[in-house]
C-alpha positions as CSV (number, residue, x, y, z in Angstrom):
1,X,-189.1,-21.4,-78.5
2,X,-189.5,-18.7,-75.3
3,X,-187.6,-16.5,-77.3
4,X,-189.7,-16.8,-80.7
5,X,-192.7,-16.2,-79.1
6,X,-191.3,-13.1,-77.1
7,X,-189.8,-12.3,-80.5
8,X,-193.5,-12.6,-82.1
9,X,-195.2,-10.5,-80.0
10,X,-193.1,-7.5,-79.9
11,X,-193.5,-7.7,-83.2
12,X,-197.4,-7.8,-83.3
13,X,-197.7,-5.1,-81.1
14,X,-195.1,-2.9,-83.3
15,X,-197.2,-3.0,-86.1
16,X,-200.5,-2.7,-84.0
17,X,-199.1,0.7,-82.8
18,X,-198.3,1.9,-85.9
19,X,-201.4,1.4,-87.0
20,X,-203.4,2.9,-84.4
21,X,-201.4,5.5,-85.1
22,X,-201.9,5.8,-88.2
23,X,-205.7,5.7,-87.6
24,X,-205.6,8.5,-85.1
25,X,-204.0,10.7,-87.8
26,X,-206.7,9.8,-90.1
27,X,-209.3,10.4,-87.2
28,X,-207.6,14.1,-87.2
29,X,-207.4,14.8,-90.5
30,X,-211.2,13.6,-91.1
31,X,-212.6,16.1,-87.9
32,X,-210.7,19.0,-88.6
33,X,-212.0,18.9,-92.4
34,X,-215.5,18.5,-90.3
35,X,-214.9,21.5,-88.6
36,X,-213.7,23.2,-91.3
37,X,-216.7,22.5,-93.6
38,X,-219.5,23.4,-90.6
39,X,-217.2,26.7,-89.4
40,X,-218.2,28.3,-92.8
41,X,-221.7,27.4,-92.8
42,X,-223.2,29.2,-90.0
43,X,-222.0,32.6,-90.4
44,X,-223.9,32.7,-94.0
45,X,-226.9,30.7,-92.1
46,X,-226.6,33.7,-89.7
47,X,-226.1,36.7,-92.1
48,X,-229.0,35.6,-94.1
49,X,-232.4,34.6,-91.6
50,X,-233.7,37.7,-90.6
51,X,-236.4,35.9,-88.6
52,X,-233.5,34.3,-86.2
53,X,-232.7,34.7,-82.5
54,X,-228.9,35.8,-83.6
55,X,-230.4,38.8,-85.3
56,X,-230.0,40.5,-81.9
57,X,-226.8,39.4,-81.6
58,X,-225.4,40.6,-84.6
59,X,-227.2,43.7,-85.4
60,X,-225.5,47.3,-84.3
61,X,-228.1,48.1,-81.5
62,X,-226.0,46.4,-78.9
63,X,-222.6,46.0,-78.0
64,X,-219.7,48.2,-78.6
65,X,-221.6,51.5,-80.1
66,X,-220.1,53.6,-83.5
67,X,-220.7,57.1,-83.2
68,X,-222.7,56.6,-86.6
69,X,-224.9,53.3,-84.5
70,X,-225.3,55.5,-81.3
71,X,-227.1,58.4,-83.0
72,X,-229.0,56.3,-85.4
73,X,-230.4,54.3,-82.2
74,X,-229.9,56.2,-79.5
75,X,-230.5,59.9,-80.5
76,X,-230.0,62.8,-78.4
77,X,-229.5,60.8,-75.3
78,X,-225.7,61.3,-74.8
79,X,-226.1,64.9,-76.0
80,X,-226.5,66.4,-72.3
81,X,-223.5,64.0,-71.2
82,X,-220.3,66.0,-71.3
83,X,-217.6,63.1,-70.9
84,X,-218.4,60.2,-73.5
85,X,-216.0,57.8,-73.3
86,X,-216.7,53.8,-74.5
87,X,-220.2,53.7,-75.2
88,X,-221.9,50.1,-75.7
89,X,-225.4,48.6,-74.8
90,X,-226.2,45.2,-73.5
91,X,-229.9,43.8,-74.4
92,X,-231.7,43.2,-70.5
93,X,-234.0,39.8,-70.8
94,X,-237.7,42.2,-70.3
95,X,-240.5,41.0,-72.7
96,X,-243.0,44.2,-71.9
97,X,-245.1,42.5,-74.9
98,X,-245.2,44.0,-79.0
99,X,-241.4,42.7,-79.4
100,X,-240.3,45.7,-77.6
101,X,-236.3,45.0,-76.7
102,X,-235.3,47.0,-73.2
103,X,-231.6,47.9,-73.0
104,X,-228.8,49.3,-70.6
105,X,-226.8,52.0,-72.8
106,X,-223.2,52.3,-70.7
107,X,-221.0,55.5,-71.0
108,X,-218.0,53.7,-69.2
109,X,-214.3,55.1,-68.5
110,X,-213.1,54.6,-64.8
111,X,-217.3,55.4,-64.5
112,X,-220.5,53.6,-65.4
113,X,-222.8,55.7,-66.3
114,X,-226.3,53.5,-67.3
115,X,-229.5,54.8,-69.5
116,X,-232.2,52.6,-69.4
117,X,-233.7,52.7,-73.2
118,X,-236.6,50.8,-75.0
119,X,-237.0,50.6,-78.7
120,X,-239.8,49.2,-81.0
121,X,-239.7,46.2,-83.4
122,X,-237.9,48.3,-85.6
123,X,-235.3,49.6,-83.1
124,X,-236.4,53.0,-83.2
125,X,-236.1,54.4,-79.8
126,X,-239.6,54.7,-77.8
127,X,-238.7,56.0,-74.6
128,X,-235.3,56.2,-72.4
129,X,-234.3,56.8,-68.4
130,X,-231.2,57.7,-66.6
131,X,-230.1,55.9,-63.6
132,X,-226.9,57.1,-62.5
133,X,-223.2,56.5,-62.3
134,X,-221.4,54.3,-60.3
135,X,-217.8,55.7,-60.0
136,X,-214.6,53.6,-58.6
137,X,-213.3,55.0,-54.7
138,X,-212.1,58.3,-55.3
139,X,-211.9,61.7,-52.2
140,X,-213.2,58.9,-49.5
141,X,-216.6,58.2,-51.4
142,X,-217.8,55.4,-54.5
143,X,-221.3,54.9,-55.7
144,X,-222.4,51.7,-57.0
145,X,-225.3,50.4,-58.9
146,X,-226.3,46.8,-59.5
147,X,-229.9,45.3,-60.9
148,X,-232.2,43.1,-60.8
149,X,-234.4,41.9,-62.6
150,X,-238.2,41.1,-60.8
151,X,-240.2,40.0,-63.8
152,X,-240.8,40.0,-67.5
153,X,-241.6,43.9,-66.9
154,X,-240.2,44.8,-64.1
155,X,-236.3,45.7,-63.4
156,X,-234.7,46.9,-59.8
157,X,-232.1,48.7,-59.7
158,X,-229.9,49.3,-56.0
159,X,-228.0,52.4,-55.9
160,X,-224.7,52.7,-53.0
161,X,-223.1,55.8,-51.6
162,X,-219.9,54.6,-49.7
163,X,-217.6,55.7,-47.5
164,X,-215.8,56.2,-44.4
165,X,-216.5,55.6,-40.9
166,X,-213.5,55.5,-39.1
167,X,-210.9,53.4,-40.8
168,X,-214.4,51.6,-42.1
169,X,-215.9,51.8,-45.7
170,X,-220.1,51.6,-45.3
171,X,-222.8,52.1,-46.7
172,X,-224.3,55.7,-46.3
173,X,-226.6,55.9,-48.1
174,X,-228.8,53.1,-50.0
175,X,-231.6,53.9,-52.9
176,X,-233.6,51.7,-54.7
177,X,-235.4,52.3,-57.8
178,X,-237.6,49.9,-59.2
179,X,-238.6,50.5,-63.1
180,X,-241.9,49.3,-64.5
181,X,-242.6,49.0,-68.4
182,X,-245.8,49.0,-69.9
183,X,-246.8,47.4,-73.5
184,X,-246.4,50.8,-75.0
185,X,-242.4,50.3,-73.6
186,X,-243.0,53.5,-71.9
187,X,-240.7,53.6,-68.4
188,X,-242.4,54.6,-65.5
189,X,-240.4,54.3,-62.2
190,X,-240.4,55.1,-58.0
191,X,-237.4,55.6,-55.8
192,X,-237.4,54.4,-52.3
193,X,-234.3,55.8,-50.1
194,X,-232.9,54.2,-47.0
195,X,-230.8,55.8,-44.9
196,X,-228.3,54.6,-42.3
């Protein structure tokens, strides 16, 4: 009797398993057609608002820059700059009012070279600023450059001379520049210099 019942339930839980497998398989099959079926979706949804917060996102202003995109949005600013290398612009988060967008165009090899530019509604450029160039340790000296941003108009940006004292590397020389934008998306902008 032991054994029959023993018997029994390995048999019950045999069939339970296969069937739990068999629903997970379903389960599978059923979400990857879901994902399937929403993956394709979006992108159209995406191509065709023109009112939506991806517009940024996937319009040729930012990012990796074409020669073709760069002079179309940026003109003339790289003209003075004798060693372009991979040039791309990042959207900063600055609302200065009239749906003005602020951006950081990069020139970047073993460099960063950074342009502060605005640009209307329409992306046409309004007005642009050059900050500097931060360059990796090279004959005992770097330069770095990092931001901040202060407010919805304001952006801060902390420029580094490094080098060596003694066996040391510090700080020589420290400069701040803090960049104000008015409605127009004009750039007006003071430099405060510490020195060690």
């Amino acid at each position: 009797m032991n054994r029959l019942i023993l018997l029994g339930l390995i048999l019950v839980s045999i069939i339970h398993c296969k069937s739990n497998e068999e629903k997970r398989q379903t389960k599978t099959i059923n979400c990857l057609q879901t994902i399937e079926t929403k993956k394709s979706k979006p992108i159209e949804l995406e191509i065709e608002k023109k009112d939506s917060k991806n517009e940024q996102s996937i319009l040729p202003i930012h990012g990796k820059l074409s020669q073709e995109n760069l002079h179309k949005y940026y003109p003339k600013i790289t003209d003075t700059i004798r060693d372009l290398r991979i040039i791309g612009s990042e959207k900063i988060d600055l609302n200065p009012g009239n749906k003005i967008t602020v951006s950081i165009l990069h020139n970047t090899g073993t460099f960063d070279q950074m342009i502060v530019c605005t640009h209307d509604k329409n992306f046409g450029l309004i007005d642009h600023l050059y900050i500097g160039k931060a360059t990796a340790f090279d004959n005992d000296k770097s330069h770095t450059i990092e931001f901040f941003i202060k407010n919805k108009k304001e952006i801060i940006f902390l420029q580094t001379d490094w080098g060596y004292s003694g066996e040391e590397i510090v700080p020589i020389k420290k400069e701040e520049m803090i960049i104000t934008l008015n409605e127009k998306g004009q750039i007006e902008h003071r430099k405060v210099i510490f020195n060690n």
